[in-house]
DSSP file (Angstrom, degrees, kcal/mol; ACC not computed):
  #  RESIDUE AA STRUCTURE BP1 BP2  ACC     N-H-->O    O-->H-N    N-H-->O    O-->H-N    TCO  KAPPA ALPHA  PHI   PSI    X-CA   Y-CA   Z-CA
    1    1 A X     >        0   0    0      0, 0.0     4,-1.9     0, 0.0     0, 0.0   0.000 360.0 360.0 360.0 -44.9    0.0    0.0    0.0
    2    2 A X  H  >  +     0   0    0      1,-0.2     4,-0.9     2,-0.2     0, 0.0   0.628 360.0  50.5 -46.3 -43.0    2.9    2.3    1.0
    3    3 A X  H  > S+     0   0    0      2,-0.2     4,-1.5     1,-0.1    -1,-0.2   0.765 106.0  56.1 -48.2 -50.9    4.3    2.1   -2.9
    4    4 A X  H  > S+     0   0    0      1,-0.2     4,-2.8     2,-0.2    -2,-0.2   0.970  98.7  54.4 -59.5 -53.3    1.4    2.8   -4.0
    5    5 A X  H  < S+     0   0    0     -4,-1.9    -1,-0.2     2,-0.3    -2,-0.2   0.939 109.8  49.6 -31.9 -60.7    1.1    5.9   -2.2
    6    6 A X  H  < S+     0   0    0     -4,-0.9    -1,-0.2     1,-0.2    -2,-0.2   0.903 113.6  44.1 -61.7 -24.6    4.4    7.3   -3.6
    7    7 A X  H  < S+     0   0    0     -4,-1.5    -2,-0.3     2,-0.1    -1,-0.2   0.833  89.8 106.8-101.2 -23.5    3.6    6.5   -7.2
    8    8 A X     <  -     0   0    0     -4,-2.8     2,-0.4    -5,-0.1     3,-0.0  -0.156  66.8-141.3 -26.2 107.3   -0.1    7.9   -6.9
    9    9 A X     >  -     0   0    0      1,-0.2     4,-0.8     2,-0.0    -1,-0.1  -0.641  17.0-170.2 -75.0 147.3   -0.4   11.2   -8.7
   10   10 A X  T  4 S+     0   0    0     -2,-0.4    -1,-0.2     2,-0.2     4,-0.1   0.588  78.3  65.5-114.2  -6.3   -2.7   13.2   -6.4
   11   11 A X  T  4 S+     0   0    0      1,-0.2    -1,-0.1     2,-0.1    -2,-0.0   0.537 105.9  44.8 -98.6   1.8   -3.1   16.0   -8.7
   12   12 A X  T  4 S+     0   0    0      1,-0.1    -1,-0.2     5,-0.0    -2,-0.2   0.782 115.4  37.0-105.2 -25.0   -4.8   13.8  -11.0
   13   13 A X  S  < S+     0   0    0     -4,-0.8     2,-0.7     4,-0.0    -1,-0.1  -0.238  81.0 134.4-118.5  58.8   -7.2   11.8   -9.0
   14   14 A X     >  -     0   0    0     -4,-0.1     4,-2.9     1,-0.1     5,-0.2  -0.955  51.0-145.1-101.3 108.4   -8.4   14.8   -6.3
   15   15 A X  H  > S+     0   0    0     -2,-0.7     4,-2.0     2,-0.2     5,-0.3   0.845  93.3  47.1 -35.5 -58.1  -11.9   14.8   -5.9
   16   16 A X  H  > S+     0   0    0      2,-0.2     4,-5.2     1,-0.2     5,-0.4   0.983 113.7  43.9 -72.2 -47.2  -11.9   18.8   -5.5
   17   17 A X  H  > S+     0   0    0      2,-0.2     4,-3.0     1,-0.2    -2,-0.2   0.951 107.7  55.6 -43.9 -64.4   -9.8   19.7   -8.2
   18   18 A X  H  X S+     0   0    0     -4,-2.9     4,-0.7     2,-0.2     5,-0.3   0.882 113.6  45.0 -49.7 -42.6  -11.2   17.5  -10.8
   19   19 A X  H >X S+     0   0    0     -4,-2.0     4,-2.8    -5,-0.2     3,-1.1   0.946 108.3  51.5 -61.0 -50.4  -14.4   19.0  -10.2
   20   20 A X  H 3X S+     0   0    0     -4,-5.2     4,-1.2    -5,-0.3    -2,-0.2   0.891 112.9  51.3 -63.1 -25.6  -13.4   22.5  -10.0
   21   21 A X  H 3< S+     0   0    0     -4,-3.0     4,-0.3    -5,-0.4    -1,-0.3   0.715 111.7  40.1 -68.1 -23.4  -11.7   21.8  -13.4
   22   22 A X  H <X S+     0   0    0     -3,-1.1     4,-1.6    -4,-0.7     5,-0.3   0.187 116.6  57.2-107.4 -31.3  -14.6   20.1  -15.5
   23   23 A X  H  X S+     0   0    0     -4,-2.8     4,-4.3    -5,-0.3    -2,-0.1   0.937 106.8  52.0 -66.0 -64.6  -16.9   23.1  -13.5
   24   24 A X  H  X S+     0   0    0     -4,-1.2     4,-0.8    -5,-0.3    -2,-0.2   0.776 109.6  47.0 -15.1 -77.6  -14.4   25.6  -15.2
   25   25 A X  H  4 S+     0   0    0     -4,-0.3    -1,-0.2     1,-0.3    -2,-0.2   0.813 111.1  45.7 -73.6 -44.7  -14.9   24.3  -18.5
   26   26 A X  H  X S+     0   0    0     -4,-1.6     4,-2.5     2,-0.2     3,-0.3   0.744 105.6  62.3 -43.5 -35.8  -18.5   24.1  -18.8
   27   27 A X  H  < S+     0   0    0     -4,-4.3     2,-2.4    -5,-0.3     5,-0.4   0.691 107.6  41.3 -82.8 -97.0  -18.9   27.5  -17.3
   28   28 A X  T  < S+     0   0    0     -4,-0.8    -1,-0.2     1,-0.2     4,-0.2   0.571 113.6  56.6 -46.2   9.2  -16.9   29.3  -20.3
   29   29 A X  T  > S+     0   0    0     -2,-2.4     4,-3.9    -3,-0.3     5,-0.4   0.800 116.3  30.9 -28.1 -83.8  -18.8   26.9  -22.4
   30   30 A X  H >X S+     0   0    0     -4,-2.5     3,-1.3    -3,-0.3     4,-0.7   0.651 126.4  49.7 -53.4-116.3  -22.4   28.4  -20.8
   31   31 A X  H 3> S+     0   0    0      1,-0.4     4,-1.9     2,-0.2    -1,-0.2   0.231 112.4  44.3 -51.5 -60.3  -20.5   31.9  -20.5
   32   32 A X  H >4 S+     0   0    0     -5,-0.4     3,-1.1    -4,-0.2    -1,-0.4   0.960 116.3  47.6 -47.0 -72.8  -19.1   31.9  -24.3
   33   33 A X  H << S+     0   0    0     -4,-3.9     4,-0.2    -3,-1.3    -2,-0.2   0.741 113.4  53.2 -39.6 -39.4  -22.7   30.7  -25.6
   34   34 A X  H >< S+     0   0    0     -4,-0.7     3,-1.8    -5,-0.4     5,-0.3   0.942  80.6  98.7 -33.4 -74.2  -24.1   33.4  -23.5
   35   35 A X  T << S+     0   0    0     -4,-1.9     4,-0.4    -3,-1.1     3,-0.4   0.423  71.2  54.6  -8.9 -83.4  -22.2   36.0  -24.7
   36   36 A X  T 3  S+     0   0    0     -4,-0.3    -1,-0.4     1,-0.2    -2,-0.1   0.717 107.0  55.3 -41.1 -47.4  -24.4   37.8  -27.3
   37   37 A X  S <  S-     0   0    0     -3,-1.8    -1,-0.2    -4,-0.2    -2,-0.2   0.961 110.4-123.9 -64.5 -71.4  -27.4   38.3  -24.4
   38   38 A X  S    S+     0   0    0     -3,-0.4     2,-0.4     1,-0.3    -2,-0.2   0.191  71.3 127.3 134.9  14.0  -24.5   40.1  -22.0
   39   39 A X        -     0   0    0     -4,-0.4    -1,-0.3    -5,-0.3    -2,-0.1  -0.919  51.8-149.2-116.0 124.0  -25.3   37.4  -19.2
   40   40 A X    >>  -     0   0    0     -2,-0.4     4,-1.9     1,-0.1     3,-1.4  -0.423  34.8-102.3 -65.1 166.6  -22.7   35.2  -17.5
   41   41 A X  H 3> S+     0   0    0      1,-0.3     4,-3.5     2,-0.2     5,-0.4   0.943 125.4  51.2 -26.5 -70.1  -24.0   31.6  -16.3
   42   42 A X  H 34 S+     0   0    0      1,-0.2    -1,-0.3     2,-0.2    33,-0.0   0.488 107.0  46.5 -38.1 -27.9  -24.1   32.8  -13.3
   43   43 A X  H <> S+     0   0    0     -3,-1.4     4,-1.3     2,-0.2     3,-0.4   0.768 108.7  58.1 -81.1 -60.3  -26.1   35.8  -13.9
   44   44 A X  H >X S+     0   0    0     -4,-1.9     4,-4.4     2,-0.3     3,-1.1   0.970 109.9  48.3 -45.1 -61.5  -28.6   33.7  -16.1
   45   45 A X  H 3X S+     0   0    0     -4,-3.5     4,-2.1     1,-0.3    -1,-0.3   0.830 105.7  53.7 -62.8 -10.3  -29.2   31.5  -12.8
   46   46 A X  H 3> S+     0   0    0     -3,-0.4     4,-1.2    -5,-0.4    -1,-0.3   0.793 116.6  37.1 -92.9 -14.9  -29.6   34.2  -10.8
   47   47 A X  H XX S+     0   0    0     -4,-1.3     4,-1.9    -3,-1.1     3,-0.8   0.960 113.6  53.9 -73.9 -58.3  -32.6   35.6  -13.3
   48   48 A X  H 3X S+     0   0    0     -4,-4.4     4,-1.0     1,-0.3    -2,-0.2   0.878 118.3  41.6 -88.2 -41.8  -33.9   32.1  -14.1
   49   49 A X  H 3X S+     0   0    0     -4,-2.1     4,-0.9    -5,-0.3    -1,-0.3   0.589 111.9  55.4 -67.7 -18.8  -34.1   31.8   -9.8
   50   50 A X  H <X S+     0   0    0     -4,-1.2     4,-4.6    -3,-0.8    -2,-0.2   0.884 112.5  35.5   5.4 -90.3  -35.3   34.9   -9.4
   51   51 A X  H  < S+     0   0    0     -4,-1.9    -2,-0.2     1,-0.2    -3,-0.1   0.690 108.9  63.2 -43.2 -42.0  -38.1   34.6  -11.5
   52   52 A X  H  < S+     0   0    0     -4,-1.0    -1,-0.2    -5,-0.2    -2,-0.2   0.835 112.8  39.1 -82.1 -58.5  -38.7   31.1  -10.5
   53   53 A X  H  < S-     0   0    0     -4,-0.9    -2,-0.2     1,-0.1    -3,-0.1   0.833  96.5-139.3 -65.8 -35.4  -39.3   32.6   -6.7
   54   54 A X  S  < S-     0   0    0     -4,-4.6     2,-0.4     2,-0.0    47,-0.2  -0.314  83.1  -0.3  94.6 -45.5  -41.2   35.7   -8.1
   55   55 A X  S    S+     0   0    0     45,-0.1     2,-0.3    -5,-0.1    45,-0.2  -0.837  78.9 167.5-169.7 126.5  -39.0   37.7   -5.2
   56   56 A X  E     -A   99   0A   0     43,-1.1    43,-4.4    -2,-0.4     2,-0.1  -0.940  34.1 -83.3-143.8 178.3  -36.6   36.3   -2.7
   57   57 A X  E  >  -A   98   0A   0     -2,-0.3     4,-2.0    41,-0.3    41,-0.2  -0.130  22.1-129.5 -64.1 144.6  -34.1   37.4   -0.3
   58   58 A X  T  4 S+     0   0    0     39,-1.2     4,-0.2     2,-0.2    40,-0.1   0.936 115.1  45.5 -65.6 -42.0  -30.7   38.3   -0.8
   59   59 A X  T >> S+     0   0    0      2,-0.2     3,-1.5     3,-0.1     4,-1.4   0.934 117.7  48.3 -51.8 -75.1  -29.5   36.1    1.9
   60   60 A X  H 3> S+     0   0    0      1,-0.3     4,-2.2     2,-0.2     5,-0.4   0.850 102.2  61.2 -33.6 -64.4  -31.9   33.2    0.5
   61   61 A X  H 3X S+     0   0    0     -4,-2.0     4,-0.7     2,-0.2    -1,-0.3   0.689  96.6  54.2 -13.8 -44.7  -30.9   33.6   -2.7
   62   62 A X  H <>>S+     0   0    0     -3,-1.5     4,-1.9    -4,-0.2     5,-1.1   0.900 110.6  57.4 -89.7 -56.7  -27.2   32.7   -1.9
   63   63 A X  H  <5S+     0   0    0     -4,-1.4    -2,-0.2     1,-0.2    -3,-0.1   0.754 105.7  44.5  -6.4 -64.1  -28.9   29.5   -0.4
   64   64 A X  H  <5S+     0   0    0     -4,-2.2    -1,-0.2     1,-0.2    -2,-0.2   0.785 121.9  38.5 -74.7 -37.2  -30.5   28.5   -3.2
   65   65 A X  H  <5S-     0   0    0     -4,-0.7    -2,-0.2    -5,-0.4    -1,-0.2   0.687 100.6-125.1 -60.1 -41.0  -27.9   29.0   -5.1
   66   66 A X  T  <5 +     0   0    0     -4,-1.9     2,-0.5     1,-0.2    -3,-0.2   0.708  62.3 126.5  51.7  55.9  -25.3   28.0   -3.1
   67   67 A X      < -     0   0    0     -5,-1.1    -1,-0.2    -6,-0.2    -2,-0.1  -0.756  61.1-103.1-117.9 130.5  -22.9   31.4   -3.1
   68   68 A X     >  -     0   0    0     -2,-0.5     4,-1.6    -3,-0.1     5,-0.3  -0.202  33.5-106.4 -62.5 157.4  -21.7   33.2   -0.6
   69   69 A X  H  > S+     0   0    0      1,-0.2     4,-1.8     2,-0.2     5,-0.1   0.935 121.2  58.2 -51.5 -48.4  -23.3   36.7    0.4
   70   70 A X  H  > S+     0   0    0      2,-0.2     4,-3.3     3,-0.2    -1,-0.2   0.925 109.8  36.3 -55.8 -62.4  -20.4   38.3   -1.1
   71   71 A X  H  > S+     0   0    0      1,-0.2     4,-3.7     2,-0.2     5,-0.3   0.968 116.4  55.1 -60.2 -52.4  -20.7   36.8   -5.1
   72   72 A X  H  X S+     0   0    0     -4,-1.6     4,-1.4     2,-0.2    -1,-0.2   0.723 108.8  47.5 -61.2 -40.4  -24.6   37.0   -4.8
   73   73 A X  H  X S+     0   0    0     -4,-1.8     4,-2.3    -5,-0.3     3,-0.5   0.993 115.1  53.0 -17.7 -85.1  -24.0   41.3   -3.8
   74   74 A X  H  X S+     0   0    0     -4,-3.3     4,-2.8     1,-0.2    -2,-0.2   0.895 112.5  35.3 -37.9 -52.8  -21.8   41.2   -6.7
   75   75 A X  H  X S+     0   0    0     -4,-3.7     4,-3.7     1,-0.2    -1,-0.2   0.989 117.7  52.0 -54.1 -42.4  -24.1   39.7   -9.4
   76   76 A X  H  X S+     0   0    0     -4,-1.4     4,-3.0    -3,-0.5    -1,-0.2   0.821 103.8  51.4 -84.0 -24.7  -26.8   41.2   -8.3
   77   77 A X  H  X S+     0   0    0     -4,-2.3     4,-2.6     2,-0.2     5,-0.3   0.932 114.7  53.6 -65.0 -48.5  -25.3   44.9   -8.2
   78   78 A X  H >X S+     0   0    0     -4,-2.8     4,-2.2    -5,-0.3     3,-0.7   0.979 109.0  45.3 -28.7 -81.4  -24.4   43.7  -12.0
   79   79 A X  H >X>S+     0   0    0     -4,-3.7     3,-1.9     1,-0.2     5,-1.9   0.919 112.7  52.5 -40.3 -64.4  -28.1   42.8  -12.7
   80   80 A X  H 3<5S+     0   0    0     -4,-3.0    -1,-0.2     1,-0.3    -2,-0.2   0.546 106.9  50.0 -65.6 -23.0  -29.3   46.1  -11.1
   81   81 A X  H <<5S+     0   0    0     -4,-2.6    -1,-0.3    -3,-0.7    -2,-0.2   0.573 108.3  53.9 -45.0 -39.3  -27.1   48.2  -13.1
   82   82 A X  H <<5S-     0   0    0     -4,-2.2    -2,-0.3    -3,-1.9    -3,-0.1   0.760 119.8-110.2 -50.9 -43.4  -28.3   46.5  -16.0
   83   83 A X  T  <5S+     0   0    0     -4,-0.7    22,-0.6     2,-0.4    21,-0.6   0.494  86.2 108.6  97.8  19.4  -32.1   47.2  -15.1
   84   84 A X      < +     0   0    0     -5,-1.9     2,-0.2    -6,-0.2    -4,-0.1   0.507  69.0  35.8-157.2  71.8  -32.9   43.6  -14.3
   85   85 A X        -     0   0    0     16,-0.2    -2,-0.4    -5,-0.2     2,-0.4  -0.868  64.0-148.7-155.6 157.2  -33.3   43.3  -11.1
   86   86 A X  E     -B  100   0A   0     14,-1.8    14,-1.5    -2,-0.2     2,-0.9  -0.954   5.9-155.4-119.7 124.2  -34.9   45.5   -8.1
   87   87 A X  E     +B   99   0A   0     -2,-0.4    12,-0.3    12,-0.2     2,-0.1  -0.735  18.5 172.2-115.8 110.5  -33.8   45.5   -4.9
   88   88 A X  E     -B   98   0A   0     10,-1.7    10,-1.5    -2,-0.9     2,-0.3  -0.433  39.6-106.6-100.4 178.7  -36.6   46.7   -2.1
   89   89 A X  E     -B   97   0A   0      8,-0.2     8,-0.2    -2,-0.1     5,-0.2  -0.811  45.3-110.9-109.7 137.1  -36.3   46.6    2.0
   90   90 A X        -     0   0    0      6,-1.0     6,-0.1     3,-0.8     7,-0.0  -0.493  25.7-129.9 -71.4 159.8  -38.7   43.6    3.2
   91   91 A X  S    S+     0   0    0      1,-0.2     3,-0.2    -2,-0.1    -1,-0.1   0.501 105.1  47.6 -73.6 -29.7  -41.4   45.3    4.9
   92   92 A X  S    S+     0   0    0      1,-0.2     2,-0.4     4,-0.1    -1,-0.2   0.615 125.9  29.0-107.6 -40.3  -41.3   43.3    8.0
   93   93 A X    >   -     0   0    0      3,-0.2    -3,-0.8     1,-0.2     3,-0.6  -0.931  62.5-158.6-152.6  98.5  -37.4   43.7    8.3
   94   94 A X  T 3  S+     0   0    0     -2,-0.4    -4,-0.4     1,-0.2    -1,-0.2   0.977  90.0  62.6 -59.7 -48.4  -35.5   47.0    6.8
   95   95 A X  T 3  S+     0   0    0      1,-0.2     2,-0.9    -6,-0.1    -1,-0.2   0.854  86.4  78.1 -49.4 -36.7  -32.3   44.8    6.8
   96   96 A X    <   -     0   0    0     -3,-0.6    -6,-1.0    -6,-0.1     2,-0.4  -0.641  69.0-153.5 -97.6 118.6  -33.3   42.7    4.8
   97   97 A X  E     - B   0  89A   0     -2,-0.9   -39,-1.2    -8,-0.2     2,-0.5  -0.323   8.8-157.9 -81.4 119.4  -33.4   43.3    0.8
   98   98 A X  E     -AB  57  88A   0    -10,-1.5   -10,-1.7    -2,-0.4   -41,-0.3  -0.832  10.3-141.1 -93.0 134.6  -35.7   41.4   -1.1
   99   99 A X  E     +AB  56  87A   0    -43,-4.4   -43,-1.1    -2,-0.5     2,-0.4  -0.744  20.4 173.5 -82.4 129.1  -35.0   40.9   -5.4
  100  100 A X  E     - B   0  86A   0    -14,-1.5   -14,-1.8    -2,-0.3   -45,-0.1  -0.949  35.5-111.4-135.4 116.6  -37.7   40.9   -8.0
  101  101 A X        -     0   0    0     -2,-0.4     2,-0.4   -16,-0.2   -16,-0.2  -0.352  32.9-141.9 -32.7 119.1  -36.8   40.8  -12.3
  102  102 A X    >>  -     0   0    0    -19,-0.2     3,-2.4     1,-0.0     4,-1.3  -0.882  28.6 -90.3-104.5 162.7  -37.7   43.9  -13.5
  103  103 A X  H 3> S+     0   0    0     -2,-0.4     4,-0.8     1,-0.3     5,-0.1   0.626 134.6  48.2 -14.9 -45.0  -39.6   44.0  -17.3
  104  104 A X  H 3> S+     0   0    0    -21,-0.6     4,-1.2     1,-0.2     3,-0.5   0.870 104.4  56.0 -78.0 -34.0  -36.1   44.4  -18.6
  105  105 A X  H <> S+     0   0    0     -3,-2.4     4,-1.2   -22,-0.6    -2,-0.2   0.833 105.7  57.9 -54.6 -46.3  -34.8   41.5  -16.6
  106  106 A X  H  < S+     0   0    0     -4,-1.3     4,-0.5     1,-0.2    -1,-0.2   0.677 105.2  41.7 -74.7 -15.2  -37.2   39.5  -18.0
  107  107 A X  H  < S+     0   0    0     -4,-0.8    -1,-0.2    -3,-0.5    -2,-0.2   0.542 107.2  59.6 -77.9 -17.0  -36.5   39.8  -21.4
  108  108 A X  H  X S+     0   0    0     -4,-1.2     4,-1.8     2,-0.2    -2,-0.2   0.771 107.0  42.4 -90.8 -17.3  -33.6   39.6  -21.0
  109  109 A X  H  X S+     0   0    0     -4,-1.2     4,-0.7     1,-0.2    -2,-0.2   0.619 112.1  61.7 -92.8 -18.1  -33.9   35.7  -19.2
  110  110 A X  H  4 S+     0   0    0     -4,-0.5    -1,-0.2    -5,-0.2     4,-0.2   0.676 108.9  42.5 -80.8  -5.6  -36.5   35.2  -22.3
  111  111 A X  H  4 S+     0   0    0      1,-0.1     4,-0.3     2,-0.1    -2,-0.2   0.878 117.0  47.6 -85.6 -26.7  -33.4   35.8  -24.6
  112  112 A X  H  X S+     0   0    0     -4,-1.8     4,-2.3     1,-0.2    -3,-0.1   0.500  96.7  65.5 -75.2 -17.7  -31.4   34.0  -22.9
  113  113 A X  H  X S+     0   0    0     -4,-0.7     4,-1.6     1,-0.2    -1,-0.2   0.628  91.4  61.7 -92.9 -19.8  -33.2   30.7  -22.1
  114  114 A X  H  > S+     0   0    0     -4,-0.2     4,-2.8     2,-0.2    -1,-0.2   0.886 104.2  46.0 -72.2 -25.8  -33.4   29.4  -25.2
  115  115 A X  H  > S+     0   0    0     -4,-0.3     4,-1.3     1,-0.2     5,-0.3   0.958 114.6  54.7 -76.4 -38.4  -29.6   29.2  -25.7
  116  116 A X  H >X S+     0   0    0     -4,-2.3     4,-3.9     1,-0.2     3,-1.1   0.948 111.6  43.8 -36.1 -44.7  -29.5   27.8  -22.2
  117  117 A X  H 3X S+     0   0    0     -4,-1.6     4,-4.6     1,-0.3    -1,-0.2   0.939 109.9  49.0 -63.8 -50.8  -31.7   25.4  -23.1
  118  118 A X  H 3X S+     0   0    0     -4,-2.8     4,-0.8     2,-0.2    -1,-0.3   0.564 109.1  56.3 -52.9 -15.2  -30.2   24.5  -26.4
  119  119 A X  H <X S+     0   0    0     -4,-1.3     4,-0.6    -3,-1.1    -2,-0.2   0.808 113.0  46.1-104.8 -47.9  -26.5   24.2  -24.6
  120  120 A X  H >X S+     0   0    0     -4,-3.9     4,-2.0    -5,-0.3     3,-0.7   0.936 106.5  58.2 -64.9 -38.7  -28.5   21.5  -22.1
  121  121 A X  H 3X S+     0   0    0     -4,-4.6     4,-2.3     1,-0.2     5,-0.3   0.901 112.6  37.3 -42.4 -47.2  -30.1   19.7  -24.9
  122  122 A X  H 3X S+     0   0    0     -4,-0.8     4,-0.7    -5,-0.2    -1,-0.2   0.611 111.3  54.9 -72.8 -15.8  -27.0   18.8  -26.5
  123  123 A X  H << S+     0   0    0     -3,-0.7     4,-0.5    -4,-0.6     5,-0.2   0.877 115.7  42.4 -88.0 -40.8  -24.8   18.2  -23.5
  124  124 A X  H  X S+     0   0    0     -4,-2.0     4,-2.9     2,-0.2     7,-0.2   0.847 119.5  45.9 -51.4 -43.7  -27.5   15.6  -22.2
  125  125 A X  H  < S+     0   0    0     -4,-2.3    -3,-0.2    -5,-0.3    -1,-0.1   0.859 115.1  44.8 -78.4 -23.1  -27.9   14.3  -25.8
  126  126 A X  T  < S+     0   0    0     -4,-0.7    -1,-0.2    -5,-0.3    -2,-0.2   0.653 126.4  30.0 -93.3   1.9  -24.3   14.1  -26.4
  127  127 A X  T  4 S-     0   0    0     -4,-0.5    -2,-0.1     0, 0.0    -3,-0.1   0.700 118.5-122.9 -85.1 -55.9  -23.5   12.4  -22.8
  128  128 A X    >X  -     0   0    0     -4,-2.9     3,-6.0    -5,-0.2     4,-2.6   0.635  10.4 -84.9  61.3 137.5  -27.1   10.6  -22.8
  129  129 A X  H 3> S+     0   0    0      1,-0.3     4,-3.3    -5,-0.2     5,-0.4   0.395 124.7  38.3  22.3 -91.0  -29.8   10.3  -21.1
  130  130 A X  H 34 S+     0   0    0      2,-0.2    -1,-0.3     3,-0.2     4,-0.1   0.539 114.7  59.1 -65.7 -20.6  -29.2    7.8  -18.8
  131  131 A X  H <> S+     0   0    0     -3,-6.0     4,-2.1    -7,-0.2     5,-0.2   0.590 111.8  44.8 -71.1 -36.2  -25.4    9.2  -18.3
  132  132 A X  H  < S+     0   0    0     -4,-2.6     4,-0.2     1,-0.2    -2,-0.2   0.948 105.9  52.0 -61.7 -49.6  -26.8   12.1  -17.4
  133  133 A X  T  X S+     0   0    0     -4,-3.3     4,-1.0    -5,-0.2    -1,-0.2   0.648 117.4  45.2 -56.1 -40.4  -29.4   10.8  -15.1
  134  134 A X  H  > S+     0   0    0     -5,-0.4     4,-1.7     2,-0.2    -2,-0.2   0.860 114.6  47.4 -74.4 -46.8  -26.2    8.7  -13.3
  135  135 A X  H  X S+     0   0    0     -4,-2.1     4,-1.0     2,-0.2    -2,-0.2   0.613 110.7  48.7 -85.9 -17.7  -24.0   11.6  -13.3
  136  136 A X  H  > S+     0   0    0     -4,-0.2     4,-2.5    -5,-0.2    -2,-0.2   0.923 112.6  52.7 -84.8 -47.0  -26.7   14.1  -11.8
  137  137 A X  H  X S+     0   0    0     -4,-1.0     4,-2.3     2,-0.2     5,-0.4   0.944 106.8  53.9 -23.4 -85.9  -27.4   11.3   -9.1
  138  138 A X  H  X S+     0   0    0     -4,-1.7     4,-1.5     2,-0.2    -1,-0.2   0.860 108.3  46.0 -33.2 -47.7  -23.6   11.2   -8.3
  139  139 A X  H  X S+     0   0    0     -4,-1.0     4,-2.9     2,-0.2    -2,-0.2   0.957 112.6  49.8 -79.8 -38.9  -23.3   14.8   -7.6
  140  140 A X  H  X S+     0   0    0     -4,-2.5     4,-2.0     1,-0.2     5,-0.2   0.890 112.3  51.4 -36.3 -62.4  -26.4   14.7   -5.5
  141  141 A X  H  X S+     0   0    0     -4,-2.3     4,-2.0     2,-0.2    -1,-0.2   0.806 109.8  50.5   9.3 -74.8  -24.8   11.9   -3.9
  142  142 A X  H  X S+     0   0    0     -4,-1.5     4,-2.3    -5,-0.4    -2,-0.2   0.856 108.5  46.3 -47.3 -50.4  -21.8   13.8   -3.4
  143  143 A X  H  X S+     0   0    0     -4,-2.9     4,-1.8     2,-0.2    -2,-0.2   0.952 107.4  59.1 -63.5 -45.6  -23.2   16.9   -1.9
  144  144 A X  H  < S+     0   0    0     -4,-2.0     4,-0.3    -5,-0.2    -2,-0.2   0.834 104.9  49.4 -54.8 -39.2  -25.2   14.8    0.4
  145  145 A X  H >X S+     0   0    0     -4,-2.0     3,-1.8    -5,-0.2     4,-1.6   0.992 110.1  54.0 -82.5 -41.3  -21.9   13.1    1.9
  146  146 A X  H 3X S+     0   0    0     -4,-2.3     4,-1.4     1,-0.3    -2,-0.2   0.753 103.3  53.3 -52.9 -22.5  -20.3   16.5    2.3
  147  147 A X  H 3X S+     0   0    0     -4,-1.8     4,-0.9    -5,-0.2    -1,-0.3   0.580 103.3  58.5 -84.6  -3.5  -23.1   17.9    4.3
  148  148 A X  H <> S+     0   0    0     -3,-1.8     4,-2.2    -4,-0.3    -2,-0.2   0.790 103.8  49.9 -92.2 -25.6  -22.8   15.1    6.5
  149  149 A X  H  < S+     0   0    0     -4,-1.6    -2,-0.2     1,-0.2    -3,-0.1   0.907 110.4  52.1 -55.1 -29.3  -19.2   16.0    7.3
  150  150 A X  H  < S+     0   0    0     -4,-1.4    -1,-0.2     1,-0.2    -2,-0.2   0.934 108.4  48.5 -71.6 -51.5  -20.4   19.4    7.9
  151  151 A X  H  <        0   0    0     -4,-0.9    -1,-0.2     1,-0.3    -2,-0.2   0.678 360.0 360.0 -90.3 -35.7  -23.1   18.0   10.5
  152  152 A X     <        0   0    0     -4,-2.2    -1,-0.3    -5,-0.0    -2,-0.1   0.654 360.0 360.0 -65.8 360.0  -20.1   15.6   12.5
């Protein structure tokens, strides 16, 4: 076992790396394909969740997402400079800023969702189905055993 160890590249089989490397390349995929709308992946999700809530929380938002306060502040100052997103003070709680898609925000995630879409039809069809279904499964899988580390 000890042999093995020495001859074991670690920069090749590391769980975090390898992901973050394959994330990498599919996001300047999505980001490239994007382009012409003006929306990064990230940006896009934050529209298409957005919308999807009708209004959430800033805070929530990074939840759903799973982003730290700080990236979700960034995008979203992005979006809102853009004109599409609104940020109001919950009613109930002046600290906290609640997000809504404004008209423009929404046109701009109806230009944008078809290319999404078309850039997930083809990565599904060119993987398939059932790889896809196996590999979605895995990372769920995955995530689930890291939150239990968090929880020991």
């Amino acid at each position: 076992m000890e042999n093995n160890l020495k001859t074991l590249d670690y920069t090749q089989i590391c769980v975090c790396a390898n992901l973050r490397k394959k994330t990498r390349a599919v996001t300047q995929l999505y980001d490239k394909l994007l382009q012409p709308t003006g929306l990064k992946v990230t940006q896009y999700s934050m529209l298409a969740n957005i919308a999807h809530q009708q209004t959430v929380s800033v805070s929530r938002l990074g939840e759903i997402l799973q982003l730290d306060q700080t990236t979700v502040t960034r995008n979203i100052n992005i979006l809102k400079q853009s004109g599409h997103v609104e940020l109001t003070r919950n009613p109930q709680d002046a600290r906290t800023k609640i997000i809504s898609l404004t008209d423009k925000g929404m046109e701009k995630l109806n230009e944008a969702t078809p290319i999404w879409q078309t850039i997930q039809e083809r990565i599904i069809a060119d993987i398939g189905i059932d790889q896809y279904a196996n590999f979605y499964d895995t990372l769920r899988t995955i995530q689930k055993i890291i939150r239990s580390y968090d929880e020991a």
